[in-house]
C-alpha positions as protocol buffer text, in pm:
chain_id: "A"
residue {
  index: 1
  type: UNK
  ca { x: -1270 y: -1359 z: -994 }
}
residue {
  index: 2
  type: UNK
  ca { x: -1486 y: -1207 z: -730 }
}
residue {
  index: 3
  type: UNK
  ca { x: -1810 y: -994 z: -750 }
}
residue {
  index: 4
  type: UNK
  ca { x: -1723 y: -676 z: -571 }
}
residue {
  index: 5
  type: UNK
  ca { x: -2011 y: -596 z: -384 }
}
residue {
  index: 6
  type: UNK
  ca { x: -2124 y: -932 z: -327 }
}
residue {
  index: 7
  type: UNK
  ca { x: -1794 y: -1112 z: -252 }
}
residue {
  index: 8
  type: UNK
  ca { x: -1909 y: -1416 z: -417 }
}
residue {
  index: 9
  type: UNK
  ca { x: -1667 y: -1592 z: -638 }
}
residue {
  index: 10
  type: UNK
  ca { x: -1759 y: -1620 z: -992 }
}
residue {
  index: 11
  type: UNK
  ca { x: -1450 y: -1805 z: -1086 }
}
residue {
  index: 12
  type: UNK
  ca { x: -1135 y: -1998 z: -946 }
}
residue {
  index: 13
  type: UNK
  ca { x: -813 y: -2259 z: -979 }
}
residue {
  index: 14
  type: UNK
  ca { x: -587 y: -2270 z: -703 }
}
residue {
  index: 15
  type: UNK
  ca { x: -777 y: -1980 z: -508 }
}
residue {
  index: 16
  type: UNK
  ca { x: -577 y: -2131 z: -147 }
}
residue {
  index: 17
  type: UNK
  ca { x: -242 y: -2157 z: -283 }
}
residue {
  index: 18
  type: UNK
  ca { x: 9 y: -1943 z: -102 }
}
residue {
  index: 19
  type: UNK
  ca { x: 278 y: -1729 z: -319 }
}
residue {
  index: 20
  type: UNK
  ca { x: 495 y: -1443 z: -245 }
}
residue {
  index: 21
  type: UNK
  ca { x: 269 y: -1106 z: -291 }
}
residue {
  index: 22
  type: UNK
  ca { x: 524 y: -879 z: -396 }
}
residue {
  index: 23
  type: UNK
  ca { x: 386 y: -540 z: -388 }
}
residue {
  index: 24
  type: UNK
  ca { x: -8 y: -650 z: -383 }
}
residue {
  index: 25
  type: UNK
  ca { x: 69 y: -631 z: -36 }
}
residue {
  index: 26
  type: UNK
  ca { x: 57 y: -274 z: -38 }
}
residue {
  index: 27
  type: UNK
  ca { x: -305 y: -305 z: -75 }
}
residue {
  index: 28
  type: UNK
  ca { x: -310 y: -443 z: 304 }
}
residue {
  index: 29
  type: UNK
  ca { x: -79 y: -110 z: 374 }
}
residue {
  index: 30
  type: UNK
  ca { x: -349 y: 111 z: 234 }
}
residue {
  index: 31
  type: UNK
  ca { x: -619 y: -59 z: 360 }
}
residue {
  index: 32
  type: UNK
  ca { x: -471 y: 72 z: 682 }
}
residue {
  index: 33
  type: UNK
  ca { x: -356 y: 356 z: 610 }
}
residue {
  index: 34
  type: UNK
  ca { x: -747 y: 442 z: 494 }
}
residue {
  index: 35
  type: UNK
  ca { x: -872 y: 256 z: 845 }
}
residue {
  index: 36
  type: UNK
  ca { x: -665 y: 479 z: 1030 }
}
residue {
  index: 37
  type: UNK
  ca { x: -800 y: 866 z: 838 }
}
residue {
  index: 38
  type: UNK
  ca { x: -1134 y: 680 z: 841 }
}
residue {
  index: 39
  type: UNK
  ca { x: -1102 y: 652 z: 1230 }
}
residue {
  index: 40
  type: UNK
  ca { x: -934 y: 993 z: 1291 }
}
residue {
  index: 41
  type: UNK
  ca { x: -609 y: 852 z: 1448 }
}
residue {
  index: 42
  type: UNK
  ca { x: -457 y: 1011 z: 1119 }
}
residue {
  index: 43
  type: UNK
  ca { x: -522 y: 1280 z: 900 }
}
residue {
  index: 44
  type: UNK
  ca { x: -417 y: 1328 z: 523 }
}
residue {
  index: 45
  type: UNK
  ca { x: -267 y: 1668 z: 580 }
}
residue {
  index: 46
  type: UNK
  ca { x: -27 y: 1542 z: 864 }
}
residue {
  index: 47
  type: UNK
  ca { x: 323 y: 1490 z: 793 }
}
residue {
  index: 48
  type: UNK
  ca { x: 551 y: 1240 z: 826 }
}
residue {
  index: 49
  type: UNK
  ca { x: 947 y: 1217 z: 818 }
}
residue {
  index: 50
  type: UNK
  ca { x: 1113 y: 982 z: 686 }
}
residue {
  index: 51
  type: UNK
  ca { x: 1285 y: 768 z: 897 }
}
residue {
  index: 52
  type: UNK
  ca { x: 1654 y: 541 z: 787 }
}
residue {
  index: 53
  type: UNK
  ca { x: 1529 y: 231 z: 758 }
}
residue {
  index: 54
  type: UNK
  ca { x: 1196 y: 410 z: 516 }
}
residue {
  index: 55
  type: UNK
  ca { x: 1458 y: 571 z: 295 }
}
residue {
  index: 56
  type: UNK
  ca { x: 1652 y: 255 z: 267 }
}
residue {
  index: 57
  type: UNK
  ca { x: 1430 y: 60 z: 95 }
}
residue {
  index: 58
  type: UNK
  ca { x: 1516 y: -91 z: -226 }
}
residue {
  index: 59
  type: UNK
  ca { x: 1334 y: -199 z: -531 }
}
residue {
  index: 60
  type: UNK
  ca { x: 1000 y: 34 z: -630 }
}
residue {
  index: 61
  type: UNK
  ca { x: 1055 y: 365 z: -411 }
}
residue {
  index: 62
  type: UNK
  ca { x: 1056 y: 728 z: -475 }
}
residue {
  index: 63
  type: UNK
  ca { x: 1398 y: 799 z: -361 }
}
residue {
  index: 64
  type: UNK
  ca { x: 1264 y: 967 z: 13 }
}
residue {
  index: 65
  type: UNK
  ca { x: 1591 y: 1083 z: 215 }
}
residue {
  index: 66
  type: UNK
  ca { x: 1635 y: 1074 z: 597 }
}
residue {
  index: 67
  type: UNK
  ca { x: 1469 y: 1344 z: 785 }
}
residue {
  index: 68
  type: UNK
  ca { x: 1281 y: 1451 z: 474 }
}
residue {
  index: 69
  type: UNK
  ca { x: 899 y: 1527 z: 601 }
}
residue {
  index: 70
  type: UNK
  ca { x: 581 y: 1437 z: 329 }
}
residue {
  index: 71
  type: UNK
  ca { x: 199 y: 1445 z: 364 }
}
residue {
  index: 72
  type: UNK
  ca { x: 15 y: 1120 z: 462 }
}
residue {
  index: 73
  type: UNK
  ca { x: -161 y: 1246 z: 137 }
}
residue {
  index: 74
  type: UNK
  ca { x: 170 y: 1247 z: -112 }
}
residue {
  index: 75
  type: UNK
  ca { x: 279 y: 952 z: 51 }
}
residue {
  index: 76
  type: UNK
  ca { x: -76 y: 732 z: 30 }
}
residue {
  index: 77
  type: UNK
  ca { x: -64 y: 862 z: -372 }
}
residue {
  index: 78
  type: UNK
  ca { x: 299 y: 737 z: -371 }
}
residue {
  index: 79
  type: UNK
  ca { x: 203 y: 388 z: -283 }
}
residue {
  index: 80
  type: UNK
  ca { x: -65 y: 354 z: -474 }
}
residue {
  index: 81
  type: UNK
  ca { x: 68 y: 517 z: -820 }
}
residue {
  index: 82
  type: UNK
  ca { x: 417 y: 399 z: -799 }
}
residue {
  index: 83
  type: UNK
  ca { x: 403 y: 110 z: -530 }
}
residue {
  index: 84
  type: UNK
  ca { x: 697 y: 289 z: -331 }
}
residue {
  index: 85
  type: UNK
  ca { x: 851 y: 68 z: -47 }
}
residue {
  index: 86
  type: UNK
  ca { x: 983 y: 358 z: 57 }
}
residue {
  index: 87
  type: UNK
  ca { x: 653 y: 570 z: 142 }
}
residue {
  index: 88
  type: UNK
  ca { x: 502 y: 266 z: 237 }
}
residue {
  index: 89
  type: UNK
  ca { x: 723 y: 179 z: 505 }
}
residue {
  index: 90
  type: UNK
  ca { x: 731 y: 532 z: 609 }
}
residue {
  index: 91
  type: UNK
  ca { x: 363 y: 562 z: 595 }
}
residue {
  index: 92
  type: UNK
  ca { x: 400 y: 198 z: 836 }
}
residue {
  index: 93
  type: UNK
  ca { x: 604 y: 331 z: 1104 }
}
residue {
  index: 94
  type: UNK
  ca { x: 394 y: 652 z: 1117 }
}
residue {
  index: 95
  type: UNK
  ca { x: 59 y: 410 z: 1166 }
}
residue {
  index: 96
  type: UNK
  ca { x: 240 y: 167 z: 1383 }
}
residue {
  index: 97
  type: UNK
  ca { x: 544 y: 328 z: 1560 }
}
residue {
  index: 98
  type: UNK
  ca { x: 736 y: 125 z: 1366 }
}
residue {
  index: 99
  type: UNK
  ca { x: 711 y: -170 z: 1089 }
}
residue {
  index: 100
  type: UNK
  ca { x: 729 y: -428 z: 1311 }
}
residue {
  index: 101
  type: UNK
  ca { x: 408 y: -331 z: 1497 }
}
residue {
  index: 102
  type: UNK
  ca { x: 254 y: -229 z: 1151 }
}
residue {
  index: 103
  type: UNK
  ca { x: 269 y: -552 z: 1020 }
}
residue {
  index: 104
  type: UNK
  ca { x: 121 y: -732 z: 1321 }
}
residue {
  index: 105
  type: UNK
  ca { x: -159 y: -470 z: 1243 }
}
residue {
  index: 106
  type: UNK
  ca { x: -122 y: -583 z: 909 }
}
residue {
  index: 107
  type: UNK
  ca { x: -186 y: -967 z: 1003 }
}
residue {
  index: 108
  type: UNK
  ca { x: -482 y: -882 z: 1283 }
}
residue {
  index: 109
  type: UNK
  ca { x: -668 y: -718 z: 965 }
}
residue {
  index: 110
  type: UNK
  ca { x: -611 y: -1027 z: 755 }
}
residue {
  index: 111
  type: UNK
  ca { x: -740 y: -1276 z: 1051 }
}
residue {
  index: 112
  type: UNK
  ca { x: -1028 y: -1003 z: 1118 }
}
residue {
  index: 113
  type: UNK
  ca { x: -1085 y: -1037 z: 707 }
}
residue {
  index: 114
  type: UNK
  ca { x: -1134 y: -1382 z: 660 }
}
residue {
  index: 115
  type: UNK
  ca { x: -755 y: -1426 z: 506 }
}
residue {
  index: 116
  type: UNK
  ca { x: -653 y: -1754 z: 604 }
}
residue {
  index: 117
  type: UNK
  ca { x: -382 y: -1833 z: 361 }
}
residue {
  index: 118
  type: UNK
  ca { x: -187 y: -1502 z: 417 }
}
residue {
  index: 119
  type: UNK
  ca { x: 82 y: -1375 z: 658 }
}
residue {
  index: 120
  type: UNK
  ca { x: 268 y: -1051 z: 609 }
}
residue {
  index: 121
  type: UNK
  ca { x: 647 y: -1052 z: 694 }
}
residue {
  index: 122
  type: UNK
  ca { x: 685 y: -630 z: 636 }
}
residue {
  index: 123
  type: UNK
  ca { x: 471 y: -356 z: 481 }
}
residue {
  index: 124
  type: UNK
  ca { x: 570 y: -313 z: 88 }
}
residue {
  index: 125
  type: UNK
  ca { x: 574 y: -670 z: -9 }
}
residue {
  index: 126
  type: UNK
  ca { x: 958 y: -744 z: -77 }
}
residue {
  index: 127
  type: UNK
  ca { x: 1031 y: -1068 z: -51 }
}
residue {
  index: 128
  type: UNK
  ca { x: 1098 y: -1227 z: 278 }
}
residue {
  index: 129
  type: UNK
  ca { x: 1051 y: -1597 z: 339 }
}
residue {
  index: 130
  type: UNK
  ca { x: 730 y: -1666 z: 476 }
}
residue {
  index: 131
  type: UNK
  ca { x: 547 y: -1358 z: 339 }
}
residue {
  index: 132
  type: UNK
  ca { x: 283 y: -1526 z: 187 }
}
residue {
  index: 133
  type: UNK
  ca { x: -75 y: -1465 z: 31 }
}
residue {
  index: 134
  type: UNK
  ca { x: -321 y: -1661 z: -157 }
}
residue {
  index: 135
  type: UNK
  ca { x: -505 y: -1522 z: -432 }
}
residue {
  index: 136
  type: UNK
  ca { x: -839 y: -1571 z: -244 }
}
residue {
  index: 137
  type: UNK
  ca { x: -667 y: -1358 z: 31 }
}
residue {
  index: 138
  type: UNK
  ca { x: -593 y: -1074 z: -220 }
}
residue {
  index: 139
  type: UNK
  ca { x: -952 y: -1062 z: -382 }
}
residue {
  index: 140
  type: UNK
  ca { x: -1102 y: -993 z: -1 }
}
residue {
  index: 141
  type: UNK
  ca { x: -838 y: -746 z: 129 }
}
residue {
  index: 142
  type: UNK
  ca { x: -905 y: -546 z: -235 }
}
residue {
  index: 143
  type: UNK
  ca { x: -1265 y: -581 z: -224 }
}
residue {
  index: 144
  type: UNK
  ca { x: -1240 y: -405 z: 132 }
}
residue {
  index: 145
  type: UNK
  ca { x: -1049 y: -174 z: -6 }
}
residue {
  index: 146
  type: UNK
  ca { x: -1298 y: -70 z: -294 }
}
residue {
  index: 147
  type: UNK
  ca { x: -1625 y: -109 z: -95 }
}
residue {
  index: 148
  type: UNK
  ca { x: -1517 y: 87 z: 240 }
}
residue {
  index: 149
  type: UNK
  ca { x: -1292 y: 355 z: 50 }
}
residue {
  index: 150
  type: UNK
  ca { x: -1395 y: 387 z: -343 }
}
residue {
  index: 151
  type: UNK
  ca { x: -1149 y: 728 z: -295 }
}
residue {
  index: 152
  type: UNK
  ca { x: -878 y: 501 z: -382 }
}
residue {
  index: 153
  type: UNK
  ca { x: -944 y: 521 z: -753 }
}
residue {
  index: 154
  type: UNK
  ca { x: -873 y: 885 z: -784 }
}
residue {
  index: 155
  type: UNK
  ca { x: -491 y: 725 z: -719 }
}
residue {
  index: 156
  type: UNK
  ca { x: -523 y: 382 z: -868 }
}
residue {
  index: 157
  type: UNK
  ca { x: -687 y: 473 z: -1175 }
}
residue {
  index: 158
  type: UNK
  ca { x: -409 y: 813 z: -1219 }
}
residue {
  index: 159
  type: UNK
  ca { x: -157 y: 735 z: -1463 }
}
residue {
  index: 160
  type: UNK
  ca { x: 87 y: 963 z: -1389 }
}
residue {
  index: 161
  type: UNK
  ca { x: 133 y: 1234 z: -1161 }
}
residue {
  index: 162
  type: UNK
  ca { x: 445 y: 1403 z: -938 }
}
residue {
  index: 163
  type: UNK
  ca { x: 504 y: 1514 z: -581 }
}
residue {
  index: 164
  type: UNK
  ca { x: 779 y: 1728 z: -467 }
}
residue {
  index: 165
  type: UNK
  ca { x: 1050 y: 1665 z: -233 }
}
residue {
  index: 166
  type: UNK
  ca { x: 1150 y: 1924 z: -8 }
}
residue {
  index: 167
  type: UNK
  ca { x: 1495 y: 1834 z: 155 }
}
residue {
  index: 168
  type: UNK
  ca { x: 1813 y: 2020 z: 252 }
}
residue {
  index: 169
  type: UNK
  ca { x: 1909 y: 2029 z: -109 }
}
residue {
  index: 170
  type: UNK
  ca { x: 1589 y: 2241 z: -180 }
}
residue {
  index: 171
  type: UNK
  ca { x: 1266 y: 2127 z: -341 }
}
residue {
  index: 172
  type: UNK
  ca { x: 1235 y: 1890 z: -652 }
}
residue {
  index: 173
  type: UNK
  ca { x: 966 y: 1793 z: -826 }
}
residue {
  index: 174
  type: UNK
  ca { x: 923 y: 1398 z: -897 }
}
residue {
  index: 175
  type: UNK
  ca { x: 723 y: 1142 z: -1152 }
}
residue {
  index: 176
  type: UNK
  ca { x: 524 y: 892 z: -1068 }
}
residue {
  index: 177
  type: UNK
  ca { x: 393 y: 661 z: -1311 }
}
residue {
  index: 178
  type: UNK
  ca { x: 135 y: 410 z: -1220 }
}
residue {
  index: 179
  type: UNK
  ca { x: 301 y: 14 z: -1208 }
}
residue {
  index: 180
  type: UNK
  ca { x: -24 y: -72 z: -1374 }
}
residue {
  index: 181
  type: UNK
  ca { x: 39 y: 17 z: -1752 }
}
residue {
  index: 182
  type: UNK
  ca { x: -327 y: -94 z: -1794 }
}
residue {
  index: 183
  type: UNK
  ca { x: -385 y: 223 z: -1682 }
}
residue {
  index: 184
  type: UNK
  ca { x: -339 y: 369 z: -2001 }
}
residue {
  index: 185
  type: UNK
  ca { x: -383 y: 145 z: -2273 }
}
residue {
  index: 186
  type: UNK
  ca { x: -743 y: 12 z: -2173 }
}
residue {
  index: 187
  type: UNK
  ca { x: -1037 y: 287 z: -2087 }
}
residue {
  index: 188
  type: UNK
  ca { x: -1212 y: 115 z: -1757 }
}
């Protein structure tokens, strides 16, 4: 347990022990994603389209097809609502020209961070061997992400909440429902 502003640690048991993230390492993916509208290399109103290898992503996703185009904004609220692989590995190759060079962004921030127990393997946290974190590791890359962009909480705290996709078939509107069920069961 860390103190947010503060970083000190008010509690811990096993802080160093390395695991396999899962999708808490999308919060390294919109850490960067945030890094990269705070320093103007992106904006939120740009769009993206979706590449194969995005749409192909399994597990958590939001069903993106090939060629369809979305807003760094829809995506971002994708990710963090819904934890889509899919708009996360989209909204990686937009950042990095491609995953691969994404996620070596991805481990420079961690070393840059402090995160000594952590290396990233891809950019939505399926599991690969040797994508690692230690729970140490994820209290300082969220704590970044809270202190330098608080904005995050108008998506992490949103319980549910749609986006439309607009693809040869026409447009469609689709849920997203936050993976934290927390969300609406406990006020704060």
């Amino acid at each position: 347990i860390m103190e947010p502003m503060t970083g000190k640690i008010l509690f811990q048991k096993n802080q160093d022990e390395m695991f396999a993230p899962a999708s808490v390492t999308k919060i390294m993916t919109l850490l960067l994603i945030y890094d990269s509208v705070s320093q103007k290399k992106i904006n939120w109103d740009d769009s993206v389209v979706i590449s194969e290898h995005a749409a192909s992503m399994g597990g958590s996703q939001i069903f993106l097809e090939p060629n369809e185009r979305q807003k760094v904004s829809e995506l971002t609220k994708s990710i963090a609502i819904a934890s889509a692989n899919d708009a996360a590995v989209a909204m990686a190759e937009f950042i990095g020209g491609s995953e691969e060079n994404f996620v070596q962004m991805m481990n420079n921030k961690a070393k840059e961070l402090g995160m000594n127990n952590t290396v990233f393997k891809n950019a939505c946290g399926l599991d690969t061997e040797g994508h690692i974190m230690s729970a140490k590791d994820i209290a300082i890359m969220s704590r970044e992400l809270l202190k330098n962009y608080p904005d995050i909480k108008k998506y992490t705290t949103t319980w549910q909440d749609t986006i439309i996709h607009t693809t040869k078939k026409g447009d469609t509107e689709f849920g997203l429902t936050n993976t934290n069920k927390l969300i609406k069961w406990y006020e704060g």
